[in-house]
N, C-alpha and C positions, 0 to 999 in steps of 0.2 A: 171504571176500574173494577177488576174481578171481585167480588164479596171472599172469595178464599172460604168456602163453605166448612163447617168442622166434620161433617161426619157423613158416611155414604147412606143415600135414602134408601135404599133397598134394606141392608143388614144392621146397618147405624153403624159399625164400625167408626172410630176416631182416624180420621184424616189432617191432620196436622198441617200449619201451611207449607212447612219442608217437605210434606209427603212424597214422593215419584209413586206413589200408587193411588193418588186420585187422578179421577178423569171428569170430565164434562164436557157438556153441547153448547151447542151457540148462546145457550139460555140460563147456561150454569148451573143446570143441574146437575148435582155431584154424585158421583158412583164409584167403587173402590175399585181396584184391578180388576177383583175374583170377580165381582157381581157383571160388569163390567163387560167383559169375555167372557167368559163361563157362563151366564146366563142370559143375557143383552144380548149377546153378539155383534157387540158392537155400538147397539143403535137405541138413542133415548126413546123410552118408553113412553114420555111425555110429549115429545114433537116428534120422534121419529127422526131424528136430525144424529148425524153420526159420534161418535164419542171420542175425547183426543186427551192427551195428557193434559194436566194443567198445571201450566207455569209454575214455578217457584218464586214467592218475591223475594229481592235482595234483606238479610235481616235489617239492616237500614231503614229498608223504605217499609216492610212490615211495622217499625216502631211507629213510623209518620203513618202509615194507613195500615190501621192491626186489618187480622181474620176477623172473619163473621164469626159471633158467638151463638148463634141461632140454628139450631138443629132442625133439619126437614126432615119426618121418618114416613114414607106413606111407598109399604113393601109394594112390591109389583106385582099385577096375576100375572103370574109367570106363560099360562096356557093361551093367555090373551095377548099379552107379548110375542110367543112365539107367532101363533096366528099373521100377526100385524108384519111378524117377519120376512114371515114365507109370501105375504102377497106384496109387500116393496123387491125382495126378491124374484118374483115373478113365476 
């Protein structure tokens, strides 16, 4: 089951489990729209693995399995990112 992360690691932004503006990887690491696109381009900083909306739970089944309350903040080199980008892009 997803952990529903609360806050985007790059900016810490609040991510809410209703959000439509969080994203993550196969691995759940969480990223807000902006950081996301705008500076990702897509693709986890952490594995490299591509970035997609994340779910919403039903409020129902949030009360049976809340959100993580556990904040990850560890911003990205962005220069090192990009790098990373251009040689999976080729």
């Amino acid at each position: 089951m997803l952990e529903l992360r609360p806050s985007c690691e790059n900016c810490d932004v609040d991510l809410p489990p209703d959000s439509a503006d969080a994203r993550i990887c196969t691995y759940e690491c969480t990223w807000c729209v902006t950081c996301a696109d705008a500076l990702l381009q897509g693709v986890c900083p952490n594995c490299g693995g591509n970035l997609v909306s994340r779910p919403i739970r039903p409020a129902a089944m949030l009360a049976k399995h809340p959100a993580s309350t556990e904040r990850v903040f560890k911003p990205v080199d962005l220069d090192a990112h990009a790098a990373r980008v251009a040689s999976l892009r080729g």
